[in-house]
DORO-18674 format. One line per field, with one value per atom (N, C-alpha, C): atom name; x, y, z; residue in three letters. Coordinates in steps of 0.001 Angstrom, whole numbers, padded with zeros to 6 digits. Layout:
REM DORO-18674
atome CA|...
px X|...
py Y|...
pz Z|...
residu ALA|...
REM end
This chain:
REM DORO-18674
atome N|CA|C|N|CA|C|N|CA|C|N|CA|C|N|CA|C|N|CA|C|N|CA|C|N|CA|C|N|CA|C|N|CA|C|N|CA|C|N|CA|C|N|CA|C|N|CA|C|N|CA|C|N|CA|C|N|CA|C|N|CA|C|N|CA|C|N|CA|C|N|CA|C|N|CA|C|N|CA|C|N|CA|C|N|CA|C|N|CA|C|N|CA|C|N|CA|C|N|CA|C|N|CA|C|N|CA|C|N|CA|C|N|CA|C|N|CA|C|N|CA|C|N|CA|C|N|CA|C|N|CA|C|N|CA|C|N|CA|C|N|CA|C|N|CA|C|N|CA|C|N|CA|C|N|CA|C|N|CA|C|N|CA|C|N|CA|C|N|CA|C|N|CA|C|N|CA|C|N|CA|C|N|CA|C|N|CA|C|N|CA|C|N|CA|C|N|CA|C|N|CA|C|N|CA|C|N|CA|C|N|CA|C|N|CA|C|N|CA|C|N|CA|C|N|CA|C|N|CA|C|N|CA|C|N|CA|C|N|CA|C|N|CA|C|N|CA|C|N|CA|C|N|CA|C|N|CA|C|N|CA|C|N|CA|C|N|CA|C|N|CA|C|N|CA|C|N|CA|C|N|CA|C|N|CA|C|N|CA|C|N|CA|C|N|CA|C|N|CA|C|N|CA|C|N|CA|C|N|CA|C|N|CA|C|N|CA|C|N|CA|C|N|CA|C|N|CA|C|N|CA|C|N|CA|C|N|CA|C|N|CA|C|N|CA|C|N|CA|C|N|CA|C|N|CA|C|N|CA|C|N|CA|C|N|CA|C|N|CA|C|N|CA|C|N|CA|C|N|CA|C|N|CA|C|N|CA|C|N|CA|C|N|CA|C|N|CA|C|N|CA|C|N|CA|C|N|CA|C|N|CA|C|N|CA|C|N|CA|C|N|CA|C|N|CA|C|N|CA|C|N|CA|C|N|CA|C|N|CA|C|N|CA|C|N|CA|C|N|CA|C|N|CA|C|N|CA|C|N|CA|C|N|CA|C|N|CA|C|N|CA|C|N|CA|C|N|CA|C|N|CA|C|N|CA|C|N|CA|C|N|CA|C|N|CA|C|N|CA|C|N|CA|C|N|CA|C|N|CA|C|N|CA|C|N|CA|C|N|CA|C|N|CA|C|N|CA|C|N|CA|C|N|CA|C|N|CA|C|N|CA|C|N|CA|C|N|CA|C|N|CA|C|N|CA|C|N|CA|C|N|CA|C|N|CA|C|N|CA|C|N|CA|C|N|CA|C|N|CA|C|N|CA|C|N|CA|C|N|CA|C|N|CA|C|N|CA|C|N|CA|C|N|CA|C|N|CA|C|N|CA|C|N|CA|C|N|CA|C|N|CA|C|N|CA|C|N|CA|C|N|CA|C|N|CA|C|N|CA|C|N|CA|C|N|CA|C|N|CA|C|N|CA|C|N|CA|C|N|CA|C|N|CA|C|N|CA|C|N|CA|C|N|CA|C|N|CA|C|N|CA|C|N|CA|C|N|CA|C|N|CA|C|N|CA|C|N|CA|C|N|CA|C|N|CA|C|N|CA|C|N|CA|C|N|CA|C|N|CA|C|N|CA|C|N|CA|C|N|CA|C|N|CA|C|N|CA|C|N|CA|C|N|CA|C|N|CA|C|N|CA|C|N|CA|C|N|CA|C|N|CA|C|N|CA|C|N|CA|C|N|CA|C|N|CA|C
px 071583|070336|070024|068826|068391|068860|068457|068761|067510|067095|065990|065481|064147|063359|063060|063421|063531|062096|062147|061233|061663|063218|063482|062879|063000|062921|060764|060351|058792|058275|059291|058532|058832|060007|060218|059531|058987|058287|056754|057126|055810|054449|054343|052797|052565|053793|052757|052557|053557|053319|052103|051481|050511|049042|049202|048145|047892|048942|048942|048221|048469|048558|047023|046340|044532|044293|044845|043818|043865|044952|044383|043668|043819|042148|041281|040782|039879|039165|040194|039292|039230|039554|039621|037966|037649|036599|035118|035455|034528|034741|035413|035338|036210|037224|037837|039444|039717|040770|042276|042915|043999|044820|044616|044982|045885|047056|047705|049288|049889|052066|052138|051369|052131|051645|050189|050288|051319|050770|051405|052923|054153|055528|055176|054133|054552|054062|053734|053054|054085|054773|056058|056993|057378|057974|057815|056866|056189|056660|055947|056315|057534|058495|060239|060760|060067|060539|060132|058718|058443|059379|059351|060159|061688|062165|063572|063732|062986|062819|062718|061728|061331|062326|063444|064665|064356|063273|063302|064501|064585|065741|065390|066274|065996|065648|065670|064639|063296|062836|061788|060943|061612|061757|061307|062143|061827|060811|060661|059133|057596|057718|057197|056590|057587|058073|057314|057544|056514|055258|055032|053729|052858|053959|052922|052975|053594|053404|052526|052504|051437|049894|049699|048332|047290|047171|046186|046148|046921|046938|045475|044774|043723|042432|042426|041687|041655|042730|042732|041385|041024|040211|038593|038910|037620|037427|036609|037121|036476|035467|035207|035704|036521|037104|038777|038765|040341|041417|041545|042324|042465|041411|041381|042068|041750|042349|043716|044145|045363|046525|045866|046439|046786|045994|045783|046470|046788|047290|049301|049327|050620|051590|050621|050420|051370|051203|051556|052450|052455|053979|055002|054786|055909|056599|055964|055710|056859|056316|057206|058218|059027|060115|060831|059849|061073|060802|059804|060109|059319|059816|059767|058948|058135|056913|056794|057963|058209|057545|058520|058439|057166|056526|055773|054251|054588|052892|052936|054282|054329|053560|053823|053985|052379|051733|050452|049599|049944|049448|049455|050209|050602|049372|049306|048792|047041|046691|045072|044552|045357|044437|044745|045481|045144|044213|043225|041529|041010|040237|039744|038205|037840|036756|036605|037886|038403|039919|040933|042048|042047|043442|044104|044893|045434|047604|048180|048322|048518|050255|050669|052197|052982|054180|054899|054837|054551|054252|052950|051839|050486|050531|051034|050999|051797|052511|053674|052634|051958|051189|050215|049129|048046|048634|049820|050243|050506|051217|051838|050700|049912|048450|047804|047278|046344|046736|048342|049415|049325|048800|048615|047303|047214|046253|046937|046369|047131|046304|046172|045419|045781|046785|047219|046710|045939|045352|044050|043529|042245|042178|041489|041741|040697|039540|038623|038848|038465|038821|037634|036689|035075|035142|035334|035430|033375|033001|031652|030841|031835|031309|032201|033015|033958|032681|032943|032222|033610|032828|033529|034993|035153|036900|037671|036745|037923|037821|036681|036835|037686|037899|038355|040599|040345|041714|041997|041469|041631|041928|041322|041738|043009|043749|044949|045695|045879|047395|048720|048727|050049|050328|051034|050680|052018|052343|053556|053760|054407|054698|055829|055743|056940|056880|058002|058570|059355|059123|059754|060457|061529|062121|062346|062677|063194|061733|060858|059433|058196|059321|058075|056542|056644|055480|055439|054304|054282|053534|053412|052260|052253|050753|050038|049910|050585|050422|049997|048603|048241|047622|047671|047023|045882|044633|043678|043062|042999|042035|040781|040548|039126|038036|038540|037287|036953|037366|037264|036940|037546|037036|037071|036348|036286|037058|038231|038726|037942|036676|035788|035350|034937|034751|035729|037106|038266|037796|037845|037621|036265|035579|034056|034557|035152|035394|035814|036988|038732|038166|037059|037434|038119|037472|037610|039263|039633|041165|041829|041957|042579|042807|041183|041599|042216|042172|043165|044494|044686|046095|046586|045890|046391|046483|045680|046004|047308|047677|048522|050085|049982|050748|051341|050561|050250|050929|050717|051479|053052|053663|054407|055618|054549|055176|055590|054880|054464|053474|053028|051571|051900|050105|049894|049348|049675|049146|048798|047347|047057|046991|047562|048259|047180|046322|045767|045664|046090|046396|046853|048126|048812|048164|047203|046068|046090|046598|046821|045683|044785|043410|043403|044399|044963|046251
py 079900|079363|078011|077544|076524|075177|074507|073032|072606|072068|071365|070575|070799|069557|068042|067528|066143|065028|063874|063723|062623|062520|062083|062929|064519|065583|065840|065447|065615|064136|062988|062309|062661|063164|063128|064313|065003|066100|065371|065931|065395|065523|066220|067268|065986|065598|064925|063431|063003|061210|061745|062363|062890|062858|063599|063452|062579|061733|060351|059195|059459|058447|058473|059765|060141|059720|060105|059573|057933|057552|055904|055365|056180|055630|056144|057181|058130|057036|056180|055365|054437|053469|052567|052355|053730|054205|054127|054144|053880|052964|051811|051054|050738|051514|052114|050749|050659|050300|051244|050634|051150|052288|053955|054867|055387|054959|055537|055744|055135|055287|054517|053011|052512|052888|053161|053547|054726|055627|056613|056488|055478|055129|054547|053310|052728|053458|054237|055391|056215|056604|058038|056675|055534|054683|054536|053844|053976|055065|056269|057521|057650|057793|057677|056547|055653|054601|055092|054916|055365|056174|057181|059084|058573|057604|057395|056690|055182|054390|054924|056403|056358|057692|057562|058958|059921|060463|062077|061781|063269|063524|063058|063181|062976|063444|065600|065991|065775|065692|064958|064286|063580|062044|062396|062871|063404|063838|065595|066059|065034|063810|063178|062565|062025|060963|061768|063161|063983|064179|064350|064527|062910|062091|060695|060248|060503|060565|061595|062840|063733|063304|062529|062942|062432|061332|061176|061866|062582|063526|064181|064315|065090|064179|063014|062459|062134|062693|062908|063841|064612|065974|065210|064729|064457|063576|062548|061855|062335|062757|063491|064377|065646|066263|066164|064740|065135|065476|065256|065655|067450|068242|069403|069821|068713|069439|068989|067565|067442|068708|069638|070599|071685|072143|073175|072814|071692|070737|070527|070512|070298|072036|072422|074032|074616|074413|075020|074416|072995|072020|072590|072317|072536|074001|074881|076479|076459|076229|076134|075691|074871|074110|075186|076036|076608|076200|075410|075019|075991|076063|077339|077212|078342|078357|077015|077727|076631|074507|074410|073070|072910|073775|073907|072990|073800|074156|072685|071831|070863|069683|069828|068549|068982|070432|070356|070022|069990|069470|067753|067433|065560|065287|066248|065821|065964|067078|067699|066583|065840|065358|063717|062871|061991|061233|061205|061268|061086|059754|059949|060142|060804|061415|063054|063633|064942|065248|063957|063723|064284|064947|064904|064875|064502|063985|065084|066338|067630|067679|067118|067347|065960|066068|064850|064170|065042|064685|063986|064919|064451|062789|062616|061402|060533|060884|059385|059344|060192|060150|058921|059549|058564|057360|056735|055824|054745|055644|055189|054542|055831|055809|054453|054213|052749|051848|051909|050267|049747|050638|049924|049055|048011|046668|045796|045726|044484|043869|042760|042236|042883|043450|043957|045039|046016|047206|046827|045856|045506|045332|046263|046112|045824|045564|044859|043424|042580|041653|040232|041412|040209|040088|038827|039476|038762|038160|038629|039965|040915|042189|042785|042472|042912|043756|044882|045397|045272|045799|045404|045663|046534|047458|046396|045739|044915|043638|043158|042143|042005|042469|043250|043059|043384|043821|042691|042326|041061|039542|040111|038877|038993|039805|040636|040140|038340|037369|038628|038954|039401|040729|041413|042554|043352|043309|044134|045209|046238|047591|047359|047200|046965|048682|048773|049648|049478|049184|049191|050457|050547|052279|051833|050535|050863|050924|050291|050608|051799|052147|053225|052674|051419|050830|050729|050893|051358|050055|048650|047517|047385|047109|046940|045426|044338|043248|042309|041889|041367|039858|039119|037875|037774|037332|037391|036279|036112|034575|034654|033748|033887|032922|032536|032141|033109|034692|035735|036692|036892|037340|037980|037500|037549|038937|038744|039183|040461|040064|041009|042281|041662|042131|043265|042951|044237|045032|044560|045381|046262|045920|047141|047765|047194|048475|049235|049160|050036|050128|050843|050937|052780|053315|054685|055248|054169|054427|053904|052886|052358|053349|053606|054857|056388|056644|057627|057485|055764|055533|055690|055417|055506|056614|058032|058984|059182|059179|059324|058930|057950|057157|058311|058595|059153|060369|060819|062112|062127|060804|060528|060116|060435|059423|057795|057412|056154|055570|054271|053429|052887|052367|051877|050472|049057|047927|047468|046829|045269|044449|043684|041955|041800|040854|040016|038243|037899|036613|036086|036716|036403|036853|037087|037599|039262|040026|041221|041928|042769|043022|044377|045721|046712|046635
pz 070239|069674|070307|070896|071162|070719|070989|070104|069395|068024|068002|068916|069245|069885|069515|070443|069998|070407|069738|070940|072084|072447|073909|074538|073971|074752|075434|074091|074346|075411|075424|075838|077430|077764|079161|079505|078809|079297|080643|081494|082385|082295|082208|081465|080301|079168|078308|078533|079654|079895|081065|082099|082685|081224|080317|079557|079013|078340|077618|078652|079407|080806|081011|080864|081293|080411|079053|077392|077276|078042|077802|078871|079727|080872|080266|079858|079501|078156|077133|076680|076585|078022|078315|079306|079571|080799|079242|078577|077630|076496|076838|076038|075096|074298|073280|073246|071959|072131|073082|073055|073684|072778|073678|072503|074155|074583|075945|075144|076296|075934|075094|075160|074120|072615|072607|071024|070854|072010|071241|070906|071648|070800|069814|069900|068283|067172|067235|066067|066013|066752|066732|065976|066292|065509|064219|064157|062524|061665|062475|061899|061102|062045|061626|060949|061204|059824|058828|058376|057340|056346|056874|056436|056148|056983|056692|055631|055517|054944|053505|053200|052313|051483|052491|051808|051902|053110|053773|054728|054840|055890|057217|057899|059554|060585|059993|060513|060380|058973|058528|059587|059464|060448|061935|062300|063811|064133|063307|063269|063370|062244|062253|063392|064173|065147|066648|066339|067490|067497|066344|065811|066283|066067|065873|067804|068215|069928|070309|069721|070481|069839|069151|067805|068629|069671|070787|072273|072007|073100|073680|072670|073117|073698|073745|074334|075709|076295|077799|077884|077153|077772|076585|075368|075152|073624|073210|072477|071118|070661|069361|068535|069621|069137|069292|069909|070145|069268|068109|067276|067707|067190|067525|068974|070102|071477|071365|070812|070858|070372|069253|068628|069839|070658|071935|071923|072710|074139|073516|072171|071308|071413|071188|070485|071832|072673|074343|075182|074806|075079|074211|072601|072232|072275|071995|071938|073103|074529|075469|075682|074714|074745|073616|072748|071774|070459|070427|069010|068031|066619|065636|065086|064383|064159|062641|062238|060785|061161|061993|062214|063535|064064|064471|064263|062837|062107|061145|061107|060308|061650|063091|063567|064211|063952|064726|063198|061730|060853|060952|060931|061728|062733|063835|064677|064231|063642|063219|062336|061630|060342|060498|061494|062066|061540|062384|062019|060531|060334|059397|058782|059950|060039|059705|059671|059529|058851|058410|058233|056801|056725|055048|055037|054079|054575|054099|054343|054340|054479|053191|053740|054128|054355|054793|056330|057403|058744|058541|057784|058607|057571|056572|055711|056517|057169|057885|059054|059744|060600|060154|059596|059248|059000|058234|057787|059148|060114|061264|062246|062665|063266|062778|061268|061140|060795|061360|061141|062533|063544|064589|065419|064345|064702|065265|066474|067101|068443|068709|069782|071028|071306|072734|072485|071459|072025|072746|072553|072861|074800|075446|076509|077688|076771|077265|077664|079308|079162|079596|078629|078483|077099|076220|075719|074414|075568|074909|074951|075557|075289|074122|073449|072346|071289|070964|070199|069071|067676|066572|066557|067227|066817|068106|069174|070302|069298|068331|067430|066894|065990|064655|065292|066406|067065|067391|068041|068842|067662|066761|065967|065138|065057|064815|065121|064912|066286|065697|064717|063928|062816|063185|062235|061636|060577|060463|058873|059452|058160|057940|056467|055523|054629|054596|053560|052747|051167|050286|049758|049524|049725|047861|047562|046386|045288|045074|044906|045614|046318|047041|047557|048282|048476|049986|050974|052046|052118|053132|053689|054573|055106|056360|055980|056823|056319|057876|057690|059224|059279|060010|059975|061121|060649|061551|061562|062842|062756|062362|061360|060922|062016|062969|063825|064495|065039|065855|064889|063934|063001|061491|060329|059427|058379|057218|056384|056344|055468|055362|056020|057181|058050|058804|058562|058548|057821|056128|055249|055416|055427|055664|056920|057879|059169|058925|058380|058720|057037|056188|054123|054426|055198|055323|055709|056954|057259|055848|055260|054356|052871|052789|051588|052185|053260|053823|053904|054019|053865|052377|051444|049947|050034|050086|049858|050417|051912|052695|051659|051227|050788|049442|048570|047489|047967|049279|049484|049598|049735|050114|048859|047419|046279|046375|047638|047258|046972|047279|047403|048454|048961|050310|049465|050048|049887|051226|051263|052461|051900|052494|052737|054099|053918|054993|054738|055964|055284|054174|053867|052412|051318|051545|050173|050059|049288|049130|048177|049371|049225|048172|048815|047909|047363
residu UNK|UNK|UNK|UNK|UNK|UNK|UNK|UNK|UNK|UNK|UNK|UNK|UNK|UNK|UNK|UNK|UNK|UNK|UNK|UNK|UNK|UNK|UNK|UNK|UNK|UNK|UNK|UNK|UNK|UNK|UNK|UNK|UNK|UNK|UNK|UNK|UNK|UNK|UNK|UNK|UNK|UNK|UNK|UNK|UNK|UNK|UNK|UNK|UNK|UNK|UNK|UNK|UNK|UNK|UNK|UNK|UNK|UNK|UNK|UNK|UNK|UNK|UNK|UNK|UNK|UNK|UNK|UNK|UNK|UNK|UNK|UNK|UNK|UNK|UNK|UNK|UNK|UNK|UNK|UNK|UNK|UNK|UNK|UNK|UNK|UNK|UNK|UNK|UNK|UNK|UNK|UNK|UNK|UNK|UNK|UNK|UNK|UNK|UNK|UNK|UNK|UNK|UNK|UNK|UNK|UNK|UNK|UNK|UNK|UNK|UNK|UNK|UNK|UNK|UNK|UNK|UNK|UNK|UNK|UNK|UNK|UNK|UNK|UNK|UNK|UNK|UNK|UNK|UNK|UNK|UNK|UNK|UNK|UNK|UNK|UNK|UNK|UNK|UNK|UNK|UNK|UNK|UNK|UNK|UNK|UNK|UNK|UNK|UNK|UNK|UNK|UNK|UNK|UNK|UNK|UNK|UNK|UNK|UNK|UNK|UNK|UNK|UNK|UNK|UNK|UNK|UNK|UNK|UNK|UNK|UNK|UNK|UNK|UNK|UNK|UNK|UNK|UNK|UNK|UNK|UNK|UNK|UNK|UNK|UNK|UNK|UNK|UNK|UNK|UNK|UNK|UNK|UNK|UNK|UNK|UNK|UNK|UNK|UNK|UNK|UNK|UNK|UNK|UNK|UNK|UNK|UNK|UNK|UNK|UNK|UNK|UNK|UNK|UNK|UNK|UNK|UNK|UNK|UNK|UNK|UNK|UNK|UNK|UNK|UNK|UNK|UNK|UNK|UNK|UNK|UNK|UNK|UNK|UNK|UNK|UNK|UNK|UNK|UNK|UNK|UNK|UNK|UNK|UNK|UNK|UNK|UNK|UNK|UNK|UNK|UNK|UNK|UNK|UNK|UNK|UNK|UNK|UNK|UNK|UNK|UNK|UNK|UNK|UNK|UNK|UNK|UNK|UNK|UNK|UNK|UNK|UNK|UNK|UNK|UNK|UNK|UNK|UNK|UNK|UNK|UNK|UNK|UNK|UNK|UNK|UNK|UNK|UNK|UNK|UNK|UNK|UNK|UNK|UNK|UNK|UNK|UNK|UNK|UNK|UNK|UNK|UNK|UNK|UNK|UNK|UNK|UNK|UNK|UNK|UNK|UNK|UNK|UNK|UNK|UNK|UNK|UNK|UNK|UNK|UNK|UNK|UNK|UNK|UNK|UNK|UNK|UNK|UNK|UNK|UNK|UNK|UNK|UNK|UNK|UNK|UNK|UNK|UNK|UNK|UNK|UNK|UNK|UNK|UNK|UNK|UNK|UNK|UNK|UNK|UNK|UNK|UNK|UNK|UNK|UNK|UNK|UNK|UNK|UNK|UNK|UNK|UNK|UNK|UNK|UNK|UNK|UNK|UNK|UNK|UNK|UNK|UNK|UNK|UNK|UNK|UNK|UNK|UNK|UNK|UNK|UNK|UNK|UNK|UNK|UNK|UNK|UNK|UNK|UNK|UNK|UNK|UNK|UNK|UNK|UNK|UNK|UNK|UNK|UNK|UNK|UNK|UNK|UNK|UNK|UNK|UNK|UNK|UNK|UNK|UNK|UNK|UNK|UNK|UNK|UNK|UNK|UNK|UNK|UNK|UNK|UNK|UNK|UNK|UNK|UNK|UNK|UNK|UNK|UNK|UNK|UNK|UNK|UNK|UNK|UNK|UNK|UNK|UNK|UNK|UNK|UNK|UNK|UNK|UNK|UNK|UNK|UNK|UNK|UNK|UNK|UNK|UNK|UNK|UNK|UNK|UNK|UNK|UNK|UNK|UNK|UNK|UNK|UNK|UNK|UNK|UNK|UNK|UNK|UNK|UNK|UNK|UNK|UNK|UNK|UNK|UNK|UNK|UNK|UNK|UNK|UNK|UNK|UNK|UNK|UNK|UNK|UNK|UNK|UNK|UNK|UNK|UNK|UNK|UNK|UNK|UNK|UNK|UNK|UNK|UNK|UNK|UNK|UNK|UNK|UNK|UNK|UNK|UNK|UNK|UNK|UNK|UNK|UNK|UNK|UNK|UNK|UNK|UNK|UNK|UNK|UNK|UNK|UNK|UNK|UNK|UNK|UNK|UNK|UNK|UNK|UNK|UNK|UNK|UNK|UNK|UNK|UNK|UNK|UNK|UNK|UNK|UNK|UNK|UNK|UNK|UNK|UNK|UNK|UNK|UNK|UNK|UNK|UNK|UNK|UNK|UNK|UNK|UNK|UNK|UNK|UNK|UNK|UNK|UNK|UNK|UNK|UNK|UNK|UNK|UNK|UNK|UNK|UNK|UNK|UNK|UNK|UNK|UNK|UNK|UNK|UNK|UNK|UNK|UNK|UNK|UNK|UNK|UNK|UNK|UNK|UNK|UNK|UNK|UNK|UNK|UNK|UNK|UNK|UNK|UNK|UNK|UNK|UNK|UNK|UNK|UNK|UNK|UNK|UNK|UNK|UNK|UNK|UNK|UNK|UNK|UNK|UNK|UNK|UNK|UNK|UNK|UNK|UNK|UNK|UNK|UNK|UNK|UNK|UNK|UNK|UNK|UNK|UNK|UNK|UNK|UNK|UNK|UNK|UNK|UNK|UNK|UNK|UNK|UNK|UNK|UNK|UNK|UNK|UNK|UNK|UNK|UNK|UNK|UNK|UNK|UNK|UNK|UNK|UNK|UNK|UNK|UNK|UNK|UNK|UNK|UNK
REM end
């Protein structure tokens, strides 16, 4: 019998540092924060903290941890629907490596609902997902380097000096805790961007039998 798939195993796969590699030109070529290698580790990170942190197992964990490296995958090929292509594009990597339909259908759920334009935390992958996915604010995604052309999300990022996910395992409390300069840009102003990711994260959270809190600037908004 095979071995489980890992994801040392998905990342050295060539095919997916080749796609990862197009999806962060691909939206870098339009503007987009930085969605390439490095999100996609610190999100497979996140991922596996989370799940561990929060006393799932370590397959758990893992599954997770693939799911949250493949979930921008699909924006190599196109950015509206990528969630949906990332699924193809997942569906035919992993398939090919062996992996079982069981744990399959958990890490192409992780990867589909991402998005919170189409997202539901469907389970324990796609919830460490989303969780993982909108903990990553940080000025280095911002890869524009005018930056009086910063549209809101290179704002918004860029003012991000600091950002860190705490997991409380013994409270079951999941935080996005970030400091932003308010001369670049305004508290608020997070909040009305990112209200849609944030209540996806509660749910997310909720799937998880925990809660999601933000901490911005010491001031803890949820």
């Amino acid at each position: 019998m095979r071995a489980p798939v890992t994801l040392q195993e998905v990342r050295r796969h060539p095919d997916v540092q080749t796609y990862l590699a197009m999806a962060g030109r691909n939206m870098q070529l339009i503007g987009y924060t930085e969605h390439g290698l490095r999100h996609a580790a610190r999100t497979a990170k996140y991922a596996r903290r989370i799940l561990l942190e929060l006393g799932f197992s370590e397959r758990e964990a893992e599954l997770a941890a693939i799911a949250g490296y493949l979930h921008d995958i699909g924006n190599s090929v196109n950015r509206d629907f990528h969630p949906q292509v990332a699924v193809t594009i997942a569906f035919t990597l992993l398939r090919s490596m062996g992996m079982p339909a069981s744990e399959l259908g958990e890490v192409l759920c992780g990867i589909a609902n991402h998005d919170e334009s189409v997202g539901d935390p469907f389970g324990l992958t796609a919830a460490a997902v989303i969780l993982a996915d909108k903990s990553d604010v940080n000025r280095d995604r911002v890869t524009n380097t005018e930056p009086a052309t910063f549209d809101e999300h290179d704002r918004i990022n860029y003012a991000a000096i600091w950002s860190k996910l705490r997991v409380d395992k013994e409270n079951r409390v999941v935080t996005l805790e970030l400091r932003i300069d308010s001369k670049l840009g305004s508290v608020m102003e997070y909040f009305e961007l990112f209200l849609q990711r944030m209540v996806l994260c509660r749910r997310a959270a909720t799937t998880l039998n925990a809660t999601f809190s933000l901490v911005i600037n010491r001031a803890k908004l949820i």
